[in-house]
C-alpha positions as CSV (number, residue, x, y, z in Angstrom):
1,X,10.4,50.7,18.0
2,X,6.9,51.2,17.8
3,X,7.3,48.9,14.3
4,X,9.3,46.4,15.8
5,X,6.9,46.3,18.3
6,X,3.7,46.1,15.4
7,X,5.6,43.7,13.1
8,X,6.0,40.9,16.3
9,X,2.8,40.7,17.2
10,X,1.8,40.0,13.7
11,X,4.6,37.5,13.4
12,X,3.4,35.8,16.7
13,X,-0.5,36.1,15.6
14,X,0.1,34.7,12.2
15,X,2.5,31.5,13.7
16,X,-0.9,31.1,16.3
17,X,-3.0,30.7,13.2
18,X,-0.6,28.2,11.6
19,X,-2.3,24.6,11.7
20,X,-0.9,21.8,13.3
21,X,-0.1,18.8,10.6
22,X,0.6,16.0,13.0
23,X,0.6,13.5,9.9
24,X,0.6,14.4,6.0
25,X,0.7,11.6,3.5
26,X,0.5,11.7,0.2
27,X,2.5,8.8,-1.2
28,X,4.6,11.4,-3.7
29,X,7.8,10.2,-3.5
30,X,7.8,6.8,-5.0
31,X,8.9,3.4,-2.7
32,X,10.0,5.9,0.1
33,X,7.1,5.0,1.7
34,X,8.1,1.9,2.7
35,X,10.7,3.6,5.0
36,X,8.2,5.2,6.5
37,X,5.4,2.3,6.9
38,X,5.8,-0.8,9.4
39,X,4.7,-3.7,8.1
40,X,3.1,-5.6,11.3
41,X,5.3,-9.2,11.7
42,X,2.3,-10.6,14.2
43,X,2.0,-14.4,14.8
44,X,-1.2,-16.3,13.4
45,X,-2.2,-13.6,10.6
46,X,-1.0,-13.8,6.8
47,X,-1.1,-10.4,5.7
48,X,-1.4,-9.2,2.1
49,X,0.8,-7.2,0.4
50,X,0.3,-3.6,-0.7
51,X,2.3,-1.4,-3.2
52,X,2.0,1.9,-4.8
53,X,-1.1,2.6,-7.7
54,X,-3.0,5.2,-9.0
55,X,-5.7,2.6,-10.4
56,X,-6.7,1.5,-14.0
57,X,-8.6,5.3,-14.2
58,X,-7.0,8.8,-12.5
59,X,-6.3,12.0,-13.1
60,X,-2.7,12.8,-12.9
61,X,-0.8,9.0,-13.0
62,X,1.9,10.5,-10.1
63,X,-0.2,12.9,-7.6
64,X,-3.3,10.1,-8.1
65,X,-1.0,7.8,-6.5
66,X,-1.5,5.8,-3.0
67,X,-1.5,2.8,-1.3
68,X,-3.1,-0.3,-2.9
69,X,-4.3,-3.6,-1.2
70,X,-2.8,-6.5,-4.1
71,X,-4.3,-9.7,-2.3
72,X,-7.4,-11.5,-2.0
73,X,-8.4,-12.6,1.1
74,X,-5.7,-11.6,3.5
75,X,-5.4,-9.1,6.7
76,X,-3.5,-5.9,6.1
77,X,-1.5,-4.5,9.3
78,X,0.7,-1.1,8.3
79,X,1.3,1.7,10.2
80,X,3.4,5.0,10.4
81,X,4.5,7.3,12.9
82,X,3.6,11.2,13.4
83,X,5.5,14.1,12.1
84,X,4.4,15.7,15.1
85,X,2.9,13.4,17.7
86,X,-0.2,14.2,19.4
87,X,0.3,15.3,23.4
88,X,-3.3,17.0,24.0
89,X,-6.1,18.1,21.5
90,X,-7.0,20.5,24.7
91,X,-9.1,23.7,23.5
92,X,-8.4,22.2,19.9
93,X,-10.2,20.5,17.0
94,X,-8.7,16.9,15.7
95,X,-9.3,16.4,12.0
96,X,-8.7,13.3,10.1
97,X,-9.2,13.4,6.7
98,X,-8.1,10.7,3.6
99,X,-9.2,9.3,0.5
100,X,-10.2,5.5,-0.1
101,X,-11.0,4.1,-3.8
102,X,-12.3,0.7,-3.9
103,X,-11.5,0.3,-7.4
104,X,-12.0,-3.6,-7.0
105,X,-16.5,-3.3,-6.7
106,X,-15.4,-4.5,-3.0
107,X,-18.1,-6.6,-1.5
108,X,-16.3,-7.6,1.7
109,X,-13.6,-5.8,3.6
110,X,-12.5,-2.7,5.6
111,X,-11.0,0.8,4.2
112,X,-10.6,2.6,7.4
113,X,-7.8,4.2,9.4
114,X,-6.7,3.9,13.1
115,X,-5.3,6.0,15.4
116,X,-3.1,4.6,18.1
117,X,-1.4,5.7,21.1
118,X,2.8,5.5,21.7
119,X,2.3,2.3,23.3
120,X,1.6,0.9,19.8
121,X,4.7,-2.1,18.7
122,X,4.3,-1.6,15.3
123,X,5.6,-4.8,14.2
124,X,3.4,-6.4,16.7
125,X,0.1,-4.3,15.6
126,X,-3.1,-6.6,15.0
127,X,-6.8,-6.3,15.1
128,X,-7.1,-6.8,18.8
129,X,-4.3,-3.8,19.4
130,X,-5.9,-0.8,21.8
131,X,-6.3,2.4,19.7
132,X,-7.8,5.6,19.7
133,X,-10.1,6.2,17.0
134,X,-11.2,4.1,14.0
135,X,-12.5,6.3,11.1
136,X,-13.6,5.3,7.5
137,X,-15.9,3.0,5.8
138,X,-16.5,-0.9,6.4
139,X,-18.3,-2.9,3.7
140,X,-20.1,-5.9,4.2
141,X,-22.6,-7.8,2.1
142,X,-25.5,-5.3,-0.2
143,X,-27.0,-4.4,3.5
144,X,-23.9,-3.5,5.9
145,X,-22.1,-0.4,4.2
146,X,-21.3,2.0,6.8
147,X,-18.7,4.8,8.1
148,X,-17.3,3.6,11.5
149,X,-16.6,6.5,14.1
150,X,-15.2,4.5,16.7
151,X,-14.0,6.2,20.2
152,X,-12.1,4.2,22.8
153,X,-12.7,5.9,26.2
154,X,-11.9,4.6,29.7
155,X,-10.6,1.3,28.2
156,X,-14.0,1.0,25.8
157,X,-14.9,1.2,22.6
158,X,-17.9,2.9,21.4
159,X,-19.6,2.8,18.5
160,X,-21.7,5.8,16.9
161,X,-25.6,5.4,17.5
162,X,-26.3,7.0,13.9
163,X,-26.4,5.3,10.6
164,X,-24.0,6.9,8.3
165,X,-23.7,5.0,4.7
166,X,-20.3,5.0,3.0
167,X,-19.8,5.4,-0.8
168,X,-19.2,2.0,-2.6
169,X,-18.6,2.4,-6.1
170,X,-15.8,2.2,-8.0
171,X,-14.5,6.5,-7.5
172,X,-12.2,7.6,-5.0
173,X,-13.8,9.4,-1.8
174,X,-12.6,11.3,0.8
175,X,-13.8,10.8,4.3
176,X,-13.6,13.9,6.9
177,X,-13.8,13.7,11.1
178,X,-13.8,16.6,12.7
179,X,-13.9,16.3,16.8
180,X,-14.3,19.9,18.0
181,X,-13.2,21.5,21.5
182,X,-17.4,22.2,22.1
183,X,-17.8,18.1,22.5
184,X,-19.6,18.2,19.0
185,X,-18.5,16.2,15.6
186,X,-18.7,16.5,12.1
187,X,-18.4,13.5,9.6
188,X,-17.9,14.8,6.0
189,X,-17.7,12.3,2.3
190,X,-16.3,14.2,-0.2
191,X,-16.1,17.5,1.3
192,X,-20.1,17.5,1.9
193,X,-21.5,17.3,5.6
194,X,-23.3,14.2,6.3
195,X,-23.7,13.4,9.8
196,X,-23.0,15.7,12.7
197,X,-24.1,16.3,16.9
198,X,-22.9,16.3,19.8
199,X,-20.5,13.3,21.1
200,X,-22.8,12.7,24.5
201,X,-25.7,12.7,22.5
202,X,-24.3,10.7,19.8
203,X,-21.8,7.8,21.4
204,X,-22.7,6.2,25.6
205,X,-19.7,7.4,26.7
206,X,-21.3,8.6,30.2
207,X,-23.2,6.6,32.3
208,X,-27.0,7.9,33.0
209,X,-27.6,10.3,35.7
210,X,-30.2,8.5,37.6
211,X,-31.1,4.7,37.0
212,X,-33.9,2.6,38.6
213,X,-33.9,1.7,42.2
214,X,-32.3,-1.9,42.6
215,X,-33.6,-2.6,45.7
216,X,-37.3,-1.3,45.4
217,X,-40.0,-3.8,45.2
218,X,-43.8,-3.6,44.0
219,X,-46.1,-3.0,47.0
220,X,-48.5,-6.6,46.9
221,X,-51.8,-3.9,46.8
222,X,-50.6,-2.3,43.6
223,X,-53.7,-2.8,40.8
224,X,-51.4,-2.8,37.6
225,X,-54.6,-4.8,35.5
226,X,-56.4,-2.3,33.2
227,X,-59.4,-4.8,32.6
228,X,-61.9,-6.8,35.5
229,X,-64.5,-9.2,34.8
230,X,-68.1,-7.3,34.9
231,X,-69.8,-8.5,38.1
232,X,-73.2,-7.8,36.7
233,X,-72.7,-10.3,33.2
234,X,-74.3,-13.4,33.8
235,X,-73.9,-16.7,31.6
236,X,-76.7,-17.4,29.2
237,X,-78.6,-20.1,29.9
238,X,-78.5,-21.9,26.9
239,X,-74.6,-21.1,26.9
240,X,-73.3,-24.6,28.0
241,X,-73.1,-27.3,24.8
242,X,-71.6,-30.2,24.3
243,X,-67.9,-29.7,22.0
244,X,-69.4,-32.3,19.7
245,X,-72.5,-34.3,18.9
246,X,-74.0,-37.3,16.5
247,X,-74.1,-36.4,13.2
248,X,-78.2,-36.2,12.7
249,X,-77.8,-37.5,9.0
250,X,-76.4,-40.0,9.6
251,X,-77.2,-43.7,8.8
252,X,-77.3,-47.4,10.3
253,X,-76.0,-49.4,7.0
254,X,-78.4,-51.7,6.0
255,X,-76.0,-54.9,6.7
256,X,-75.2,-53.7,10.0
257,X,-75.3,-56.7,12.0
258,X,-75.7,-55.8,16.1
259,X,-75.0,-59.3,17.5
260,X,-72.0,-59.3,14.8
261,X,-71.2,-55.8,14.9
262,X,-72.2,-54.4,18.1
263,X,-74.7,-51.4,19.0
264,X,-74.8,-49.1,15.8
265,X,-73.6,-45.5,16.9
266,X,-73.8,-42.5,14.9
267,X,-70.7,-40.7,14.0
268,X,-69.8,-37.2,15.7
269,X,-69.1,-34.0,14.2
270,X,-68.7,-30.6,15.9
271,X,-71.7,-29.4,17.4
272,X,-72.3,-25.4,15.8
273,X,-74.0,-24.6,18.8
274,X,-70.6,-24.8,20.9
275,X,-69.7,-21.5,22.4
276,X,-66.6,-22.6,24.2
277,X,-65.9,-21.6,27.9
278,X,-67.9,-18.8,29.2
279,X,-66.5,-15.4,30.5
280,X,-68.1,-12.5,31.6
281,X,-67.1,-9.4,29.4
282,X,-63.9,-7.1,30.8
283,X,-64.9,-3.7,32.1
284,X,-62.2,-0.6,32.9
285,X,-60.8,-1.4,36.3
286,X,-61.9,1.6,38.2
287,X,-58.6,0.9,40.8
288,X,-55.9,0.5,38.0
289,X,-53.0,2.5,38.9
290,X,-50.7,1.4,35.5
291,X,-47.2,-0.5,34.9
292,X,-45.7,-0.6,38.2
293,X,-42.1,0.8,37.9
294,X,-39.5,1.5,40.2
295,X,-38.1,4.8,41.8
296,X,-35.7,6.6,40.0
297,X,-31.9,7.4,42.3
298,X,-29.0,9.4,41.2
299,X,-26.2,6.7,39.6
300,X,-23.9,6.3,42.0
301,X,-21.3,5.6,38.8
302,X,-22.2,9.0,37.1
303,X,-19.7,11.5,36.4
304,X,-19.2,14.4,34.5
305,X,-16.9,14.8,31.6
306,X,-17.1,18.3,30.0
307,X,-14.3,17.0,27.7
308,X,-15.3,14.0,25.9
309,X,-13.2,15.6,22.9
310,X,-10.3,15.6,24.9
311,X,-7.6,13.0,23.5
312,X,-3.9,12.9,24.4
313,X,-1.2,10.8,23.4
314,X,-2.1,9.5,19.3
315,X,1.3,8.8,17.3
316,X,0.5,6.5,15.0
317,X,-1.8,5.8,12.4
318,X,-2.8,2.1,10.7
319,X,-4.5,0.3,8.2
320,X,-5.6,-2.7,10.1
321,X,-8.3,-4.3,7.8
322,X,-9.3,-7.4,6.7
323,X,-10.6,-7.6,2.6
324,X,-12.3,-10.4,0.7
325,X,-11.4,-9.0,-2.8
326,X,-8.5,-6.8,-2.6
327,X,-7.9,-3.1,-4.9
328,X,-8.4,-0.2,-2.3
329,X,-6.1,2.9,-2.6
330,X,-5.6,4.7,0.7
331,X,-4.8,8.6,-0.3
332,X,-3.9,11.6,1.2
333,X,-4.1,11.0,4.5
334,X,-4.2,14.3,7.0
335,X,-4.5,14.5,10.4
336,X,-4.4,18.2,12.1
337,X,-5.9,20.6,14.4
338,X,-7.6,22.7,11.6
339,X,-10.5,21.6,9.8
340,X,-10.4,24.8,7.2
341,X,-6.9,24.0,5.7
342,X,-8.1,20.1,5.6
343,X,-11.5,21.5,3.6
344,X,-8.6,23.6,1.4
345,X,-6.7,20.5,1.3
346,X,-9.4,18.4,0.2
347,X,-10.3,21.7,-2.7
348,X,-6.3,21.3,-3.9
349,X,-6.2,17.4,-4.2
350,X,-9.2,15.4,-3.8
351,X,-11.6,17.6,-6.0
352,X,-9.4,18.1,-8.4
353,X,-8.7,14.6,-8.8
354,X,-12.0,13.5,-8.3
355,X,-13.2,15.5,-11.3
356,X,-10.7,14.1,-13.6
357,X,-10.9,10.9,-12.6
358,X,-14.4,10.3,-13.1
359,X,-14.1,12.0,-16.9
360,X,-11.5,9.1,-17.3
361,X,-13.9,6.3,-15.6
362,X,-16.7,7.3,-18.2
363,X,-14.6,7.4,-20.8
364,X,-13.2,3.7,-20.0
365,X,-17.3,2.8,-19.5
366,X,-18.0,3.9,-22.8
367,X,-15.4,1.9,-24.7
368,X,-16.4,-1.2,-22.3
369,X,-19.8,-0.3,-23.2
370,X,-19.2,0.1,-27.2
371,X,-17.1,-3.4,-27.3
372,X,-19.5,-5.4,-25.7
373,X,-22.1,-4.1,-28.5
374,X,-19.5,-4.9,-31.1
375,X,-19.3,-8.4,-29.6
376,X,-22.9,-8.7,-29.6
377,X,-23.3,-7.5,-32.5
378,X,-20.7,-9.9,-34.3
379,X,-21.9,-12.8,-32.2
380,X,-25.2,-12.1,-33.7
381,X,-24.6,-11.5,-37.0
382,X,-22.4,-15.1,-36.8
383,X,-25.6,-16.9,-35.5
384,X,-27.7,-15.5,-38.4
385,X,-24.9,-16.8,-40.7
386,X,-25.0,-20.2,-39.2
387,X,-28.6,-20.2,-39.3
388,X,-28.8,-19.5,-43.1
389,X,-25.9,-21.9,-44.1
390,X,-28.2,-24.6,-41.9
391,X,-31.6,-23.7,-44.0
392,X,-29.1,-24.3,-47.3
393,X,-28.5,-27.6,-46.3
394,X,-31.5,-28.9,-45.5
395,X,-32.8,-27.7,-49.1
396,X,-30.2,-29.9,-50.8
397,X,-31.0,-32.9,-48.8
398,X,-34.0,-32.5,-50.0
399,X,-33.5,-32.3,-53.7
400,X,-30.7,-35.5,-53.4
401,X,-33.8,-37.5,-51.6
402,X,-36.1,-36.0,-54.8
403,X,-33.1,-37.4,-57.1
404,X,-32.3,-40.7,-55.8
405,X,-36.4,-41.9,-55.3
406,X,-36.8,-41.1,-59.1
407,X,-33.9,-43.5,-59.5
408,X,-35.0,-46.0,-58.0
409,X,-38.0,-45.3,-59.9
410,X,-36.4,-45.8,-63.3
411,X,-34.3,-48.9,-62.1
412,X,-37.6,-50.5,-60.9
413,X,-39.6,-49.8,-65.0
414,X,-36.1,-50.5,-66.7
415,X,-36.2,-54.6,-64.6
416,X,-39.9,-55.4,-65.8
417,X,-38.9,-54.3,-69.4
418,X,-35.7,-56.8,-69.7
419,X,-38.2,-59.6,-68.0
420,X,-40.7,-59.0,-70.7
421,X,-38.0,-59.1,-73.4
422,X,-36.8,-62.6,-71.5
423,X,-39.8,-64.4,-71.5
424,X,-41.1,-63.4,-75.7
425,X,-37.4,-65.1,-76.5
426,X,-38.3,-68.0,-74.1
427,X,-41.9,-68.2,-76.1
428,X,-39.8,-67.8,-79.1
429,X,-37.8,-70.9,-78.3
């Protein structure tokens, strides 16, 4: 009895330890996945198509597979539903964890993940479509390259005060949230911590305790001027002079004509004497009492929220992005309660994948790298060919230009010769 008794508790301990998957997806059973994936059938988009891929470089061509953006320039709207919809994360962490390989050197687009609530029509879904989180990285231009953490709450959606920089080469990497029960965060890239806090600290999702009086006004006898005028300086006396006066070296032309021209008057130039408008030097004001500001009052739209982490109701989860140049892999996407079996996740797929696939990208570098200096060298070795073969022919022009001048030469002696001959017969006769 006393075994019985033993063996449930363990039973019942180890099923409390068991993690919630609400959502695994790992794109392992071929074009089943579109079964599983809504494509979004929403008026005034065009949205691109996507399809199955591992990439031109992986480790394992089936377990490296995942879901690839194929078109330029298009919005992409999929979603799929839970395993095992989200009620309340109450007393529990939320973990959402997936992979994203912009294998295209994306300059422009989205390769995040949203989570939405049941009220989601998944053939309806669009960018303006209330969610719950947005999680993963945004690329935009060299400057903007960033990992969203996006939180609606009360009907708002806030965006994360810290910089976080996403990864944008070429490699797959896998992005980590982890929204605890103690209103803290973690964001993780490739199973490294990068950014972490506390939510209230880190997002405005309360109002401030105590904001500035509204209706309090700056008493007229407040001094807030740091400086006076010295009431003992006193204005030189040689301080006033004209702006400007007549230039001194200057002339009356010699054919100046007054009854013709008029009275002769010097030209002026700016007098170096000028001191401009006096002011007595500024002195500490003995009376300043600083920047007036107003009383502070508790916020009468304050509350406290002792779970920010709190979310209830998530079913579904999107891509909802938009992409210049298309080529992302989405990847093992996991969403649960426990943030060591995603980190053991991450160790079963992601790194081991990861490792492979960058032995297979530097490989593929190095015989990009070794063709182009074949081509290079071949294109220069065909340039120094041409060259030479060039350099020949202008030699034998010259020598046919040598040739034909020394004929002409000889046809010019052999003329006078036959006239000479001509005119001894003519003589003759």
């Amino acid at each position: 009895m006393v075994r019985r008794v033993v063996l449930s508790s363990l039973l019942l301990a180890l099923a409390l330890c068991e993690p919630t998957v609400y959502l695994r997806e790992d794109f392992a059973d071929g074009d089943a996945w579109s079964s599983r994936w809504v494509q979004s059938e929403h008026e005034g988009k065009t949205f691109g198509k996507l399809d199955l891929s591992a990439g031109e470089f992986f480790h394992d061509a089936e377990k490296d597979v995942g879901l690839k953006t194929m078109e330029n320039a298009r919005f992409y709207a999929v979603s799929t539903e839970f395993s095992t919809p989200v009620e309340s994360t109450e007393g529990k962490a939320l973990v959402v964890q997936f992979s994203a390989k912009h294998e295209q050197k994306i300059d422009c687009g989205g390769g995040y993940l949203k989570l939405f609530p049941s009220t989601l029509d998944q053939k309806q879904m669009h960018g303006e479509s209330p969610y719950n989180i947005m999680f993963g990285p945004d690329i935009c231009g060299p400057s903007a390259r960033r990992v969203h953490v996006i939180f609606n709450y009360r009907g708002k959606n806030l965006l994360l005060k810290k910089e976080i920089r996403c990864k944008d080469d070429e490699l797959t990497h896998l992005y980590t949230l982890i929204v605890r029960a103690d209103n803290t965060y973690e964001v993780r890239i490739d199973n490294k911590k990068e950014q972490s806090g506390k939510l209230e600290e880190d997002w405005d999702f309360l109002e401030p305790k105590e904001i500035a009086d509204p209706e309090a006004t700056q008493p007229e006898d407040w001094d807030d001027n740091p400086f006076l005028d010295d009431p003992e300086d006193t204005k030189p006396e040689d301080w006033d002079q004209a702006e400007t006066i007549p230039d001194p070296e200057a002339k009356k032309p010699d054919d100046w004509d007054d009854d013709m021209d008029g009275e002769w008057e010097a030209p002026v130039i700016n007098n170096p004497d000028f001191k401009g408008e006096w002011r007595p030097k500024q002195i500490d004001n003995p009376k300043y009492q600083g920047e007036w500001e107003p009383a502070m009052i508790p916020n009468p739209n304050y509350f406290e929220d002792d779970k920010l982490y709190l979310q209830k109701d998530i079913k579904f989860v999107g891509i909802d992005i938009w992409q210049v140049k298309a080529g992302t892999i989405f990847d093992n996407i996991l969403i649960t309660d426990d943030e060591d079996f995603a980190r053991q996740v991450a160790k079963e797929t992601f790194e081991v994948s990861a490792a492979g696939e960058k032995e297979k990208k530097e490989a593929k570098d190095e015989i990009e790298r070794t063709k182009r200096e074949e081509e290079r060298k071949a294109r220069e070795a065909e340039e120094a060919a041409a060259e030479a073969e060039d350099e020949e022919e202008d030699d034998v022009d010259g020598d046919e230009s040598a040739f034909t001048e020394d004929a002409v030469v000889e046809s010019a002696s052999t003329d006078k010769e036959e006239a000479a001959e001509a005119g001894e017969i003519k003589d003759e006769l």
